[in-house]
C-alpha positions as CSV (number, residue, x, y, z in Angstrom):
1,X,0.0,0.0,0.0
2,X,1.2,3.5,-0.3
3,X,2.3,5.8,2.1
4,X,-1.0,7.7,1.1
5,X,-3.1,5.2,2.2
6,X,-2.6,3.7,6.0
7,X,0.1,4.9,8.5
8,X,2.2,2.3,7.7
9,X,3.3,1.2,4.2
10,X,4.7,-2.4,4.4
11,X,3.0,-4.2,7.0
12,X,5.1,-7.5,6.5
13,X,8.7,-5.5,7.3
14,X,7.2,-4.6,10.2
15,X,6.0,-8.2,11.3
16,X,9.5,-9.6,9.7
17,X,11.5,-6.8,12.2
18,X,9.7,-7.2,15.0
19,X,8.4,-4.2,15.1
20,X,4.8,-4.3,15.6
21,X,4.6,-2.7,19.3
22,X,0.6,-3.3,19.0
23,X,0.4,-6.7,19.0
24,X,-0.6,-8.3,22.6
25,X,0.1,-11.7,24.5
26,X,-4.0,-11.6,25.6
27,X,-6.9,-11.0,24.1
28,X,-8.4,-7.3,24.1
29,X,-9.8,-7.4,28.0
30,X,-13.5,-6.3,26.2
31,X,-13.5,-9.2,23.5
32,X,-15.6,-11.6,25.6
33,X,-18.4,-9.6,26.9
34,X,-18.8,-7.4,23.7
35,X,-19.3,-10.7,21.8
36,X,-21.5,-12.2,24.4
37,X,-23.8,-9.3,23.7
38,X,-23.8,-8.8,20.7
39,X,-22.9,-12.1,18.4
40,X,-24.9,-15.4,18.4
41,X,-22.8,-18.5,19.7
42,X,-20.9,-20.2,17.3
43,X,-21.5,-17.1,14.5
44,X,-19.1,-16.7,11.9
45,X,-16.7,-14.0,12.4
46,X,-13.9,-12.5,9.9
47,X,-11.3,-10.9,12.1
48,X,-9.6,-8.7,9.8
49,X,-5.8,-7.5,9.9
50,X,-5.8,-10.2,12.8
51,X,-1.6,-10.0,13.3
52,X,-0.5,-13.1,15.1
53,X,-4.1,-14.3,16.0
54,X,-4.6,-13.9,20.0
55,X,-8.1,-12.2,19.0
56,X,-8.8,-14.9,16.4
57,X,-7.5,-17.6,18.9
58,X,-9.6,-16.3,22.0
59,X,-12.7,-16.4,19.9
60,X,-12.5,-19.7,18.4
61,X,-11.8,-20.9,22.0
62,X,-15.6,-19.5,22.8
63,X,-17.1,-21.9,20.3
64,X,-17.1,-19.1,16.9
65,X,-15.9,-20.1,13.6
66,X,-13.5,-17.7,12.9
67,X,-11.4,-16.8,9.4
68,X,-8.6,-14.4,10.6
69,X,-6.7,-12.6,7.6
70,X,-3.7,-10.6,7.3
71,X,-1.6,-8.3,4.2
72,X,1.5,-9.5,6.2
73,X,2.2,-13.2,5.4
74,X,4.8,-13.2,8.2
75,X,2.2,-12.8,10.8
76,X,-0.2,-15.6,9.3
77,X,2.6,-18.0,9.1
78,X,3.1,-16.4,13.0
79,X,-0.2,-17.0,13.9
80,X,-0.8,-20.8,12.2
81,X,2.2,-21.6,14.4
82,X,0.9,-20.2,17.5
83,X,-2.6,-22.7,16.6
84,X,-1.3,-25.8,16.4
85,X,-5.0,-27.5,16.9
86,X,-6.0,-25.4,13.8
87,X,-9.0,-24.1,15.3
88,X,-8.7,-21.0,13.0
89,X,-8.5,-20.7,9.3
90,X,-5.7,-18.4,8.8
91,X,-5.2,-16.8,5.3
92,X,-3.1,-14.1,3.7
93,X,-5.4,-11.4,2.1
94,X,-5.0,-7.6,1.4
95,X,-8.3,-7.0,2.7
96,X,-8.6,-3.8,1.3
97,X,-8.1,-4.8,-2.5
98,X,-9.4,-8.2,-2.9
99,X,-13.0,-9.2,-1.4
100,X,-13.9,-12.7,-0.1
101,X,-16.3,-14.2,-2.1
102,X,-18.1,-15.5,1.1
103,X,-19.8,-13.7,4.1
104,X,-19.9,-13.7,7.9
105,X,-22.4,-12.8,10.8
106,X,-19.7,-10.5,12.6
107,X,-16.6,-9.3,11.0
108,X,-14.2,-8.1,14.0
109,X,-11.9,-5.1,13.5
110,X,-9.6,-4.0,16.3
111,X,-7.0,-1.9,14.9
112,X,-7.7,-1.5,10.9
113,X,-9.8,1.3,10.5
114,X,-7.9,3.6,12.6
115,X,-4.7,3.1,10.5
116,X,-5.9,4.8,7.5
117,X,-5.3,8.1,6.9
118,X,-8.3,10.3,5.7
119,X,-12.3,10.0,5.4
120,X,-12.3,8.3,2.0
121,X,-10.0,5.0,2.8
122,X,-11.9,5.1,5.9
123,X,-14.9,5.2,3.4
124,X,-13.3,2.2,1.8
125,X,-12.5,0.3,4.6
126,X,-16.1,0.0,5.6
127,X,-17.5,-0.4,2.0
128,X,-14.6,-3.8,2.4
129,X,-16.7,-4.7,5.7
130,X,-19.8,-4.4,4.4
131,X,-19.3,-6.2,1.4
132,X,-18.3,-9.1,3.7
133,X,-21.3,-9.5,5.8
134,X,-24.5,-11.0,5.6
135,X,-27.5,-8.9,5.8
136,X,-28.1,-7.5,9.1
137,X,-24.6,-8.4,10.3
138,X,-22.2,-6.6,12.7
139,X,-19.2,-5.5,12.6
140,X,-17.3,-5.0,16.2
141,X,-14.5,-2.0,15.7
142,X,-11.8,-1.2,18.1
143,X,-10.1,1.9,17.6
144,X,-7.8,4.4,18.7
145,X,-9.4,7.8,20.1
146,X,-8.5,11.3,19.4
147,X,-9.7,12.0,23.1
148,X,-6.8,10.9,24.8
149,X,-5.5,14.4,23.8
150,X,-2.0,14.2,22.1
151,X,-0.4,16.6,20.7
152,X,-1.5,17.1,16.7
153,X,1.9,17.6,15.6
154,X,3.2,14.4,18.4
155,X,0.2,12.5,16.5
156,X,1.4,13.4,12.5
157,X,5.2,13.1,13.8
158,X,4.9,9.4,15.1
159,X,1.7,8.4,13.4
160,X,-0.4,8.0,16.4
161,X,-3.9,6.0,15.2
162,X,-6.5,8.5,16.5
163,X,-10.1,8.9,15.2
164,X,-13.1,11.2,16.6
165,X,-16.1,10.7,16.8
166,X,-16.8,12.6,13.2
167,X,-14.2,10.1,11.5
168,X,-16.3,7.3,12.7
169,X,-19.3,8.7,11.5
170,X,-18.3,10.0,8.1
171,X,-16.3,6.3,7.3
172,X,-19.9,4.2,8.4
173,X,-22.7,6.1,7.1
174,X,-24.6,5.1,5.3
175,X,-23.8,1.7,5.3
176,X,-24.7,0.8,9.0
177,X,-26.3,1.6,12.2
178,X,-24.8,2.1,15.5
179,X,-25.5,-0.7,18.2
180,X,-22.7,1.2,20.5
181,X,-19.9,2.9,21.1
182,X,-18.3,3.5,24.4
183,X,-14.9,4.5,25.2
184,X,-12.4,1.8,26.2
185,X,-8.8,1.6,25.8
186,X,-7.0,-0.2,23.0
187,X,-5.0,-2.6,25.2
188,X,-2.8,-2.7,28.3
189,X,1.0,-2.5,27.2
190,X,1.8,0.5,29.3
191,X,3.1,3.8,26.8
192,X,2.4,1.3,23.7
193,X,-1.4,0.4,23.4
194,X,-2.9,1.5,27.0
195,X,-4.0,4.8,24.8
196,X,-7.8,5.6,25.1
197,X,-10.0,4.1,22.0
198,X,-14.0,3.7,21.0
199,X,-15.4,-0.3,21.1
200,X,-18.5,0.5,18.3
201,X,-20.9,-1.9,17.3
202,X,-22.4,-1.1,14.1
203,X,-25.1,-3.2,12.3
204,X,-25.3,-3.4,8.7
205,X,-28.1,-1.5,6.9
206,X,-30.3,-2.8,4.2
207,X,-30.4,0.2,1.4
208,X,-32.2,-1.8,-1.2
């Protein structure tokens, strides 16, 4: 992808260096009770840009049948080693360019959206999720939030992935409906991913 696009522009260097301070040993702390209340058990879920898997993992573990995809093939061969029971189907896919052929009842998105750049690959990204789920499905969104207050130039400077509230409503409408969205925090690696973040629900619309 191009520098244009998302805040970073080769995904699998980053995986392949090491580099990838986002990625977590646990699940996201919310990932249990946001699915419990919002997903039926055993629905299919997408988790898209799923790194090395520990979301993806953590919900096939609950009983859901769970596709995780990634742009960097590093982390999918990562991830299948981390799974050796194979309880999630694990492919490489550059989500944003190539669709599925096939659709889910929850696609699960904790760190995608908030890496591109401006409202219309924002726009894109959730024209990608909607294409992906059935009618009337969900897509679950964790992403990181202007609120916590940086600096603008600290945020340009280090490419800091922060939305408001008006980037989350110009990159969804009109395509779904909000079920929720509360503030959380992204994860719990103190001065890496312990930054504030929105968990958003949103439900797919039927615009026929």
């Amino acid at each position: 992808m191009s520098e244009a696009e998302q805040l970073t522009d080769d995904w699998d260097a980053r995986f392949r260096a090491g580099d990838h301070p986002w990625e977590e040993d646990q699940p996201w702390p919310g990932l249990e009770e946001l699915f419990a209340r919002h997903a039926q058990p055993g629905a299919r879920v997408l988790d898209v840009g799923c790194g090395l898997g520990v979301n993806a993992r953590a919900l096939a573990e609950l009983g859901y049948e769970v596709l995780a995809v990634d742009v960097s093939a590093t982390a999918i061969e990562r991830a299948k080693a981390l799974d050796p029971e194979g309880r999630v189907t694990w492919r490489v896919l550059d989500f944003t360019h190539k669709g599925l052929g096939e659709r889910f009842a929850v696609v699960l998105d904790r760190g995608c959206l908030h890496t591109f750049r401006d409202d219309l690959w924002r726009s894109m990204f959730a024209n990608r999720v909607a294409a992906a789920l059935e009618p009337g499905g969900l897509w679950l969104s964790i992403a990181g939030s202007a609120d916590e207050g940086d600096d603008p130039r600290r945020v340009e400077e280090l490419n800091l992935p922060r939305l408001t509230l008006a980037d989350l409503a110009s990159a969804v409408e009109p395509r779904f409906e909000a079920l929720e969205v509360r503030a959380c925090r992204y994860g719990t690696i103190p001065g890496e991913t312990d930054f504030r973040a929105f968990a958003s629900v949103w439900r797919l619309r039927d615009l026929s």
